[in-house]
N, C-alpha and C positions, 0 to 999 in steps of 0.2 A: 425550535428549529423552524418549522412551516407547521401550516393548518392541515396538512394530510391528512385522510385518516388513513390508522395504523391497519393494515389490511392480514389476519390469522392465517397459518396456513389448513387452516382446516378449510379455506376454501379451494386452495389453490393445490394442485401437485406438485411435486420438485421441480419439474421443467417442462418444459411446453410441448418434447419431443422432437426441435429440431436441431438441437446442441450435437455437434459432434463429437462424445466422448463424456469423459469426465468432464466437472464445472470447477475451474479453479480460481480462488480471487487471491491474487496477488498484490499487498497493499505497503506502499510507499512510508519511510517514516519521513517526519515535517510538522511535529509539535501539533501548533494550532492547525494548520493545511488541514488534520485530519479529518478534519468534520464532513471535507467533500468527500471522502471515504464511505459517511455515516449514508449522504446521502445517493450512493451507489447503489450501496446496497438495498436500500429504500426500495429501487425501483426496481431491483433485482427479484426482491419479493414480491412487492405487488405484480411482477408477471410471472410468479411463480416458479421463480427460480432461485431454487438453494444450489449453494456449493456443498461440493463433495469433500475440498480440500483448500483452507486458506492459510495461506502461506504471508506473515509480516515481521514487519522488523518497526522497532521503535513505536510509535503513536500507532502503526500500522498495528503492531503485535496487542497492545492493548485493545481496539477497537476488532480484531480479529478473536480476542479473546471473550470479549462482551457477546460476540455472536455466537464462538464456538461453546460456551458456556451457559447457553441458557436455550431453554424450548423455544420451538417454531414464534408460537403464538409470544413472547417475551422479547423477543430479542430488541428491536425495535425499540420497544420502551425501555429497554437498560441501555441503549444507545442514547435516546431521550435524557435518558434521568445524567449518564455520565456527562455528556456536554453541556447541559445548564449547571451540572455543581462546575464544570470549569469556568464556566462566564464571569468575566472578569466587569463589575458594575461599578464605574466611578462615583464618588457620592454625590458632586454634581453634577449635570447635562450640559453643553454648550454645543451641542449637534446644530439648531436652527441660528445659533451665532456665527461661531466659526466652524467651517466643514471639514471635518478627522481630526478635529481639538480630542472630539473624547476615544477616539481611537490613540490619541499619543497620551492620556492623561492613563487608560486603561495599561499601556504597556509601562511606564512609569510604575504605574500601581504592583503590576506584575513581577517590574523587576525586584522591587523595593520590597513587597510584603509577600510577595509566593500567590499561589493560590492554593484557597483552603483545602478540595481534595487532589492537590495533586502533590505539591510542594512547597515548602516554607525555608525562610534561609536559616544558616547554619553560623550563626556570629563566630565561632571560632575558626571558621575559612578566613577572615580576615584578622587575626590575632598574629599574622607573620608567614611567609612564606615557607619559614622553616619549622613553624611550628608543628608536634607530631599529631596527627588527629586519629594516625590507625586505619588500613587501607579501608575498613568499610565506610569511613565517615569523610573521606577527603573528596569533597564538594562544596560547592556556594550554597549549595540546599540540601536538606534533607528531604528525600521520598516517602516517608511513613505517610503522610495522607495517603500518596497514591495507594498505598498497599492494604491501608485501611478499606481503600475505595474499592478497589479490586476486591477485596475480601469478602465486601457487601453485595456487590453486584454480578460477580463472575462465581456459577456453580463448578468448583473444578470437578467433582464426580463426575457430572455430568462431561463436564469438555473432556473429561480420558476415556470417555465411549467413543471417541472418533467417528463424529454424526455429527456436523463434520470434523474430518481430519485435521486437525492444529500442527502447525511448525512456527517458530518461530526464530529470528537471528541475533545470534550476542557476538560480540569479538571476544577472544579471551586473552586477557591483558597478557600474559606474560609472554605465549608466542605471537601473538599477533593475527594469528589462526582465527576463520571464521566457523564459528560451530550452529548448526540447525540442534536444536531442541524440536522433536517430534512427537504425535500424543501415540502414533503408530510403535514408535520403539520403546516408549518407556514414559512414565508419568509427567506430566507439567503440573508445576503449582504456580502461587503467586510469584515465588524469587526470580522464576524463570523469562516470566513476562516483564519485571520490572528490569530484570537484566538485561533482557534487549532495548530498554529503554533507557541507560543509565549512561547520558551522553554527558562528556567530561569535557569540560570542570564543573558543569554546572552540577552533575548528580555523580555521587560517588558509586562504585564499581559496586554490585552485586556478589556476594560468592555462592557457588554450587557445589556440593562434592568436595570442596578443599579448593577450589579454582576461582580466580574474579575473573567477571567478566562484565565487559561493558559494555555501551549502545552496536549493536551491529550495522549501523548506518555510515558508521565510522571505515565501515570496510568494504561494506557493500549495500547500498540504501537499497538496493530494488532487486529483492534477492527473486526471481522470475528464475535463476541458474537452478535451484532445489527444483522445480518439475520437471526441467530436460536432462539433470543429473538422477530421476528418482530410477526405483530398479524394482518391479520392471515398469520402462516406459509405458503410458498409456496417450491415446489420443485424446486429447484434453482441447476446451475450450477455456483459455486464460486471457480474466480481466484482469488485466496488469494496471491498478490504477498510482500514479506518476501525480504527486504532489509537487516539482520541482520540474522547472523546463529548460528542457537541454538546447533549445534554441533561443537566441534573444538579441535583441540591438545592441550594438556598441555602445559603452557608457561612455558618457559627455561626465558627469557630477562626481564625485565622491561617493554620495549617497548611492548612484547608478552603480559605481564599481563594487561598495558590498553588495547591494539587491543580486546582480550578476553573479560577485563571485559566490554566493551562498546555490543560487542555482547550478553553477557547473560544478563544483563540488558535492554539492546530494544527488544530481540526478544519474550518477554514478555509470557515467559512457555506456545506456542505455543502447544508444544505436551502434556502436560495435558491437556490445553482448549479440545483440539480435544476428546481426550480421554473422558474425561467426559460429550462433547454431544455424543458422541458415544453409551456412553454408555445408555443417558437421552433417545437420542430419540427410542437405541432398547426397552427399558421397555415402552415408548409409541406404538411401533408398537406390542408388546407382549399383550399389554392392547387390541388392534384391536382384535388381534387374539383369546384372549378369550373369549372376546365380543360376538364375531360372532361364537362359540360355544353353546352361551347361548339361551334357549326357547325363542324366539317371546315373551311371556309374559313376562318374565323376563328384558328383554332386555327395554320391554315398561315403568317399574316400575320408579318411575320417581328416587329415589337413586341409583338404575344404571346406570340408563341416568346420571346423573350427573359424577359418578365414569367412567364411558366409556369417557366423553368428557375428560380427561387426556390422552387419545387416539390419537395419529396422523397418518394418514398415511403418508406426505410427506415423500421424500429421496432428502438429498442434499449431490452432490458430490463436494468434496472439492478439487479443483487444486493446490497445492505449485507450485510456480515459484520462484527459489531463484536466489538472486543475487551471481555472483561470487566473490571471494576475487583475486582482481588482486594483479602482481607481483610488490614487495619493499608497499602493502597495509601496513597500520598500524593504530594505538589510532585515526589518522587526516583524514580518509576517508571523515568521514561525510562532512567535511567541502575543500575536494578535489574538488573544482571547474575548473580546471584545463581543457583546451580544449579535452587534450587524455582520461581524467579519464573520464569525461560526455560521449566522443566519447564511448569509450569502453564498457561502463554500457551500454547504449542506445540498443549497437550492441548484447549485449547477452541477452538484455533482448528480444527482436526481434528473435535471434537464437532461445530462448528458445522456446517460446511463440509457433512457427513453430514446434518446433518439437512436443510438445504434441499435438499442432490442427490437425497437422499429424496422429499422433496416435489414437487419440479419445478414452483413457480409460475408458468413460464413458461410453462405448456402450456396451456393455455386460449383460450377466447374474449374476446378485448379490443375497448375501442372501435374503429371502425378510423381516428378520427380522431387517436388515441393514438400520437406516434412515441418515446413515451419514456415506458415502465413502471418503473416505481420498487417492488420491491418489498422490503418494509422486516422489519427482524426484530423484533421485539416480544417480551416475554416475559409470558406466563401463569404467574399467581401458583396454588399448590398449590389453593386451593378452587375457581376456574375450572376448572383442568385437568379437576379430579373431575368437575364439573359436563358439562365435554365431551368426558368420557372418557379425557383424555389421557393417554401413560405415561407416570410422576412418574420423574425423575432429580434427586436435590437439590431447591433450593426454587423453583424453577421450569423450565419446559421452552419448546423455542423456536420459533415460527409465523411463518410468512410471511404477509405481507399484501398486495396488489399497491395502490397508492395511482396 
């Protein structure tokens, strides 16, 4: 991935003490994207901050899994070791010939022969449309590597100590229903994790319990809903990190219209969700505040106690960390296994990560009718920065906004 060194927590404490509340990382599914995932959390450790509570779905849930499954000082390196068995290596180079030859040769290679630990195709997905394959096997690939890989790399003893807290997202085929798997209510194993990754056609449905279920991304890529749904609320600091971006230019090409439509479709109306707890939990902190207006006796009556407990006082600040669209990106990202594409995702997700822990937007003065801060990353273009002094790294640098 990079030349970092891997930093133990035996140097470092869980957190630095200025996080308000619980630490939650909440991670996007997006295939190949995931790596900038890897390199979040990177930077999360080296300033000595563990989460409390990761919450993923799809590539998210697997890379959630590699953390929540293995000791402080490990993690990192089974993050390491899983992204290079995905590196997709052409057998020859054309990098200093033509530039993204071997990024299109790599996703060719990907389609055509799987990758070794994740997936391999399944020749009898193409023997007829009607052909019966039997709900666990109807896919273009089989998932047994991944599950071998998982099995090698992820201690599930360990991740049902809830140190940290695991959840993860499946759809379940037959209602349509999205289910969290959590390590708080009840055991996860492999199946559980590949379930939430079992995005169709390409991988067939998982079963649980008697139930299939498949990628949860399909219902809700950026499940951030499980920490302002959990019970009981706590005042959380959530890095919500967003492998698909919900804003972007109008497409001119074909190629434009998949790249596009693949983004507004995973990045799953991110900015209404927000919006509307925003909005939920300010009419809960409003319900506080009338509360606490009212008589002592009133307050006692047992129909206001009931009406007051729709009341919360938590505040949870919400961090976007988005991934970048790198250059010749296109419709094939997700499936960009490519040693540069991992490399590069890795590294900005790391830059990023740094620059907000830098910042600490969460340290401030807020309204206090505010249970849900949003703060958003934005980027400044080279003649702003100048203008407010910023330091320049490439063609722009990255600020936090609290909204």
């Amino acid at each position: 991935m990079n030349d970092r060194k891997d930093v133990s927590s035996s140097t470092h404490t869980r957190s630095t003490g200025s996080e308000p509340g619980q630490i939650v990382l909440v991670l996007q599914g997006g295939g190949a994207l995931g790596s900038y995932q890897a390199g979040v959390y990177q930077a999360l450790q080296e300033a000595g901050i563990e989460p409390d509570w990761i919450i993923g779905t799809s590539i998210g849930a697997i890379n959630a899994s590699l953390i929540a499954g293995n000791s402080r000082q490990n993690r990192l390196s089974r993050l390491r070791e899983f992204w290079k068995k995905m590196e997709q290596n052409p057998v020859w180079s054309f990098r200093d010939i033509f530039p993204g030859f071997n990024e299109k040769l790599s996703y060719w290679s990907t389609v055509t022969n799987g990758i070794p630990g994740f997936f391999r195709p399944n020749p009898l997905a193409h023997a007829g449309d009607s052909y019966p394959l039997g709900p666990d096997q109807a896919g273009y690939y089989s998932t047994a590597p991944l599950e071998r890989t998982l099995s090698e790399l992820v201690d599930f003893n360990l991740l049902n100590q809830c140190r940290p807290r695991l959840t993860v997202g499946a759809a379940h085929v037959r209602t349509s229903q999205m289910r969290y798997f959590d390590s708080r209510d009840g055991k996860i194993d492999v199946k559980h994790i590949m379930a939430s990754g079992a995005l169709p056609p390409a991988f067939p449905a998982v079963r649980i319990d008697g139930e299939l279920y498949w990628d949860g991304g399909i219902l809700s890529n950026t499940p951030t809903e499980a920490v302002f749904d959990d019970n009981p609320r706590k005042n959380s600091l959530i890095f919500a990190v967003h492998l698909w971006n919900p804003s972007g230019a109008e497409p001119t090409t074909m190629a434009e219209v998949l790249n596009r439509h693949k983004d507004v479709q995973y990045s799953s109306r991110i900015a209404s969700h927000i919006a509307r707890q925003q909005q939920a939990h300010r009419l809960r902190h409003v319900i506080n505040q009338l509360a606490a207006r009212l008589p002592e006796a009133e307050r006692n009556n047992a129909a206001v106690k009931e009406l007051v407990g729709y009341g919360c006082p938590t505040r949870m600040h919400v961090v976007r960390l988005l991934a970048p669209q790198l250059s010749r990106e296109d419709h094939t990202k997700d499936i960009d296994f490519s040693p540069s594409g991992i490399m590069q995702r890795w590294d900005a997700g790391y830059q990023h990560t740094k620059a907000v822990l830098d910042r600490k937007p969460w340290i401030g003065e807020f309204d206090p009718l505010s249970g849900v801060v949003l703060h958003e990353q934005v980027e400044v273009m080279p003649e702003a920065a100048e203008r407010n002094h910023a330091p320049m790294k490439g063609a722009a640098v990255l600020r936090y906004n609290a909204l």
